[in-house]
N, C-alpha and C positions, 0 to 999 in steps of 0.2 A: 578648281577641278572642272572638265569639259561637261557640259549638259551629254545626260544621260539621254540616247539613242533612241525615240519612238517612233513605231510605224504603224501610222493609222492602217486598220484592218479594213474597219467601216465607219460611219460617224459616230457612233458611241462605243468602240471595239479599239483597240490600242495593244501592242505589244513596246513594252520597256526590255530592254539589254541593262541586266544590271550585272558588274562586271565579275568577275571570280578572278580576283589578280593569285597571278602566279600557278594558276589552274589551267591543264590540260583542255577543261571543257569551257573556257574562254567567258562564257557569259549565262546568265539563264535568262529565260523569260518569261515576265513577270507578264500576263494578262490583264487589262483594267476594263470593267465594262462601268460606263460610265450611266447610272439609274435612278431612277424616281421612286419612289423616295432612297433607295440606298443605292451604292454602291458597291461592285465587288474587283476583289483584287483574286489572282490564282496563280498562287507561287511568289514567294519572293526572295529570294536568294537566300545568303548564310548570314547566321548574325555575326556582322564584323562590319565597321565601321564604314566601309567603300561601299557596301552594300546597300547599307541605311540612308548614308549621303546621296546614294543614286537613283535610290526608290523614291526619298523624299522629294528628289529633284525631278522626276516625274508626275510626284504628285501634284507641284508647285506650277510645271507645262502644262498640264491637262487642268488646273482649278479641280483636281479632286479633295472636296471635306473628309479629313479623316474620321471627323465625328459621325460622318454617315455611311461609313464604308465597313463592310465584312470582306469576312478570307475565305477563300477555300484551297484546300493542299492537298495536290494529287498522293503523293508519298513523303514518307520520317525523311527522308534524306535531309542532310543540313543546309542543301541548296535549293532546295523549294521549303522548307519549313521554319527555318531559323529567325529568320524577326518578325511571326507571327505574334509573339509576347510584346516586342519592343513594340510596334506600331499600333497593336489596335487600343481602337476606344475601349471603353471600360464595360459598354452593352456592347458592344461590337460582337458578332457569331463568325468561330472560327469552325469550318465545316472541315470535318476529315473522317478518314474510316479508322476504326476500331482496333483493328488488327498490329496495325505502325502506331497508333495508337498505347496502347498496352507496351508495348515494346520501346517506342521513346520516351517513356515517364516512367519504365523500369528502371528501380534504382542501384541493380547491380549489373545492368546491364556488360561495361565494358571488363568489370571482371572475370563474367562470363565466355566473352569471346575472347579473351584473354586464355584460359587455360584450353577453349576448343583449339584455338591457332594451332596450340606447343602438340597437342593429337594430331593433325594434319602436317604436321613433318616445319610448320613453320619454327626457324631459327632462333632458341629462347632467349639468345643473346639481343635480335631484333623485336622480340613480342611488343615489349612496354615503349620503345622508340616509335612503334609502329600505331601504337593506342598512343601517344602520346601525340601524334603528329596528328592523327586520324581526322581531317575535317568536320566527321561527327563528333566527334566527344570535342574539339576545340569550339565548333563554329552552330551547333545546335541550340532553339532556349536552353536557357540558364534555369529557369525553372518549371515544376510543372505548369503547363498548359491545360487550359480547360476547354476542350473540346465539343463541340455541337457534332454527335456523331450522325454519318449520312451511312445510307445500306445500297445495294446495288436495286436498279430502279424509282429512289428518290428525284426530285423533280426541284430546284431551285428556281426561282423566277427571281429577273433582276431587268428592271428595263423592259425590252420585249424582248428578250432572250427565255425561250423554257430550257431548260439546263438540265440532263435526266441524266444520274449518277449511273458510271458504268464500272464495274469493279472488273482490273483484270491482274490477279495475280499472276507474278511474276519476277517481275525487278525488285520489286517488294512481294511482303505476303498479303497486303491489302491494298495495294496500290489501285487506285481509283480516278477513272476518267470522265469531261462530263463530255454531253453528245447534244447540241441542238438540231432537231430532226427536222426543225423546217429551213435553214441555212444551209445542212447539212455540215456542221462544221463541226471539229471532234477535237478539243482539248486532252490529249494524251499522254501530257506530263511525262514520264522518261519509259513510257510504253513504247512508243513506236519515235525515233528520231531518225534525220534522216541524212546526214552527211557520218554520222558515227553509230555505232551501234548498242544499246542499252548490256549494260554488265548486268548477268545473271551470274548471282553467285551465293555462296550461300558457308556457314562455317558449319551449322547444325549436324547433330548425328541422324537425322530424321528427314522426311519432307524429298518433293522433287521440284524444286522453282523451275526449273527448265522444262519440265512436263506442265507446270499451271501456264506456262508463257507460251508454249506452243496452243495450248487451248484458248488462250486470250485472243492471243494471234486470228486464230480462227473464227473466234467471235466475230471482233473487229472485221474482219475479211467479209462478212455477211452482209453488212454492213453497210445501209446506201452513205458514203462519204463523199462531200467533194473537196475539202480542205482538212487538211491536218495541222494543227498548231501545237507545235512539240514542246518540251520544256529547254530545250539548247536548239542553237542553231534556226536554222530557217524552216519554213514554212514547208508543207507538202501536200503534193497537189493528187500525187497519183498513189492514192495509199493501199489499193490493193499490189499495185507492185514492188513498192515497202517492204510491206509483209511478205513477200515472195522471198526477196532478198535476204530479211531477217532469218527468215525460214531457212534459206539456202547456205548462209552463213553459219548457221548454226550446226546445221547439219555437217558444215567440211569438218567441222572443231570437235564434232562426235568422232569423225572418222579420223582424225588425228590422235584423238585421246585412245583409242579402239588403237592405232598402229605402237604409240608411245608404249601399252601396256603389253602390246606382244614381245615386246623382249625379255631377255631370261628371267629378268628378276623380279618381283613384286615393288611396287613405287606408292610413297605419301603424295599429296594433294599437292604441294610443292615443288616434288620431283617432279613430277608431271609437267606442272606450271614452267618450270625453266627448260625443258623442251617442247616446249607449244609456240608455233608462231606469234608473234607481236608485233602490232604497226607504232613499233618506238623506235627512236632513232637510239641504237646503244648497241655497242660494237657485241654483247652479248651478255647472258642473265646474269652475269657478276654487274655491268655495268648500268642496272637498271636502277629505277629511283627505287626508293623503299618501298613508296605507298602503292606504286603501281607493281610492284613483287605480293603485295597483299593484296589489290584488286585483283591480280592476276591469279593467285593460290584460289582465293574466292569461286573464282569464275571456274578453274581446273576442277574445284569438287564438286561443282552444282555439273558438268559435263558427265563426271565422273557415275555422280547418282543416278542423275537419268540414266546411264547406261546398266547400273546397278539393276535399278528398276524392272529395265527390260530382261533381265536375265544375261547380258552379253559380258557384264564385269562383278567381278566374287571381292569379297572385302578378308583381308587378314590383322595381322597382328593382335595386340591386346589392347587394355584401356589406358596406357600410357602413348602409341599412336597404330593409327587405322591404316594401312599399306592397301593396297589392289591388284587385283592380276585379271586379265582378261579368264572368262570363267571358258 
């Protein structure tokens, strides 16, 4: 297997590429700061064996002791959380928030978003193909995890790095970033990325992720940054006009879902979703993948709610599924 991809940041600052085969999002990136007495790592891929091989193998380039080494994970996702269990030491402190927390060690979890799907118009004949493929329930620990829960304004020290937890719901419900204020450097984990844009989406009958994300947004925006170190992809340098973008992006995908629902009939989360533009290559919504038909349903109802929210979209049907009409 080729050595795993590092670019030194600064002398004890390193980002790994560890790979996501057969995934749209290509790679994540795992942070290592390399410290006295400990170490920390922030993010590292899914538990799947390409993964492990390639983290290991960074750890083996840079002389990191894993005896001396802790985690921190910005978000549950399976590609920043997933071989937390497999790699750390037995003291080893794995920092995370509460929120994804609760929610990745739930253990009915995927039954759960199992019967939300079949309410939002998703396909019962694809539900359990769709939970079954899911990277989260394939590629997340195997068991529970025992977490070192951090809160927003917690302060990690590692090295000469001071490390101040920044909680910014959105992509998740506790998804959490850390912010060095004297580098100015701001680990954002799938907050802010900058060659693609963070899937807000949500299955819940509750909740507005897309309204917590635009408030994150703005946090961040305040925010003296000069580097962004995302969880995919490269580096970002200009992150208030990031957030501009994100912002801007967001807001076309409002006014799309606002045009989708002015036509005569009331539409599920779904319908929606297969007339929403996509940057996929698939001559159209029959020919899309599965899982990207369910990131994308996702993504349609968290559009949806914020709209809800604002008074601009009325919710019908019953409890077997939820439709919409512009109110």
């Amino acid at each position: 297997m080729a050595k795993t991809v590092i670019e030194q940041i600064r002398s004890d600052l390193f980002r790994a590429e560890i790979p996501l085969p057969r995934n749209p999002l290509k790679a994540t990136n795992s942070y290592i700061i390399k410290g006295n007495p400990r170490n920390l790592v922030i993010d590292t891929g899914m538990n799947r064996e390409e993964c492990k091989t390639a983290l290991l193998d960074a750890f083996d380039q840079l002389n990191v002791d894993m005896q001396k080494t802790d985690y921190f994970v910005t978000h549950l996702h399976a590609d920043h959380v997933g071989l937390v269990d497999e790699l750390s030491a037995e003291d080893a402190l794995i920092y995370f928030n509460e929120p994804d927390a609760e929610i990745l060690n739930r253990k009915d979890l995927w039954q759960l978003v199992c019967s939300l799907a079949g309410r939002h118009g998703f396909p019962e004949e694809l539900v359990n193909m769709a939970i079954d493929s899911h990277p989260g329930q394939r590629y997340s620990p195997k068991d529970e995890v025992e977490f070192s829960m951090v809160e927003d304004g917690d302060i990690l020290r590692f090295g000469d790095y001071e490390l101040h937890c920044v909680v910014t719901p959105g992509h998740t419900g506790g998804h959490t970033c850390l912010y060095e204020p004297h580098l100015k450097y701001f680990f954002s984990g799938d907050h802010i990325l900058g060659d693609i844009t963070p899937n807000i989406s949500t299955w819940l009958e509750e909740g507005n992720p897309l309204g917590e994300y635009f408030k994150s947004l703005d946090r961040v925006y305040a925010m003296s940054v000069d580097l962004v170190l995302p969880g995919h992809r490269r580096l970002i340098r200009d992150c208030r006009g990031r957030i501009e973008e994100l912002k801007k992006h967001h807001r076309a995908r409002l006014e799309e879902v606002v045009d989708i629902l002015s036509a005569n009939s009331p539409k599920n989360a779904y319908e929606v979703a297969s007339k929403m533009t996509w940057d996929l290559v698939a001559a159209d919504w029959n020919d899309f993948p599965l899982m990207q038909k369910w990131f994308a349903t996702g993504e349609a109802l968290a559009h949806i709610r914020y709209l809800e929210v604002e008074g601009k979209v009325k919710r019908g049907g019953d409890e077997h599924q939820q439709v919409y009409l512009v109110n």
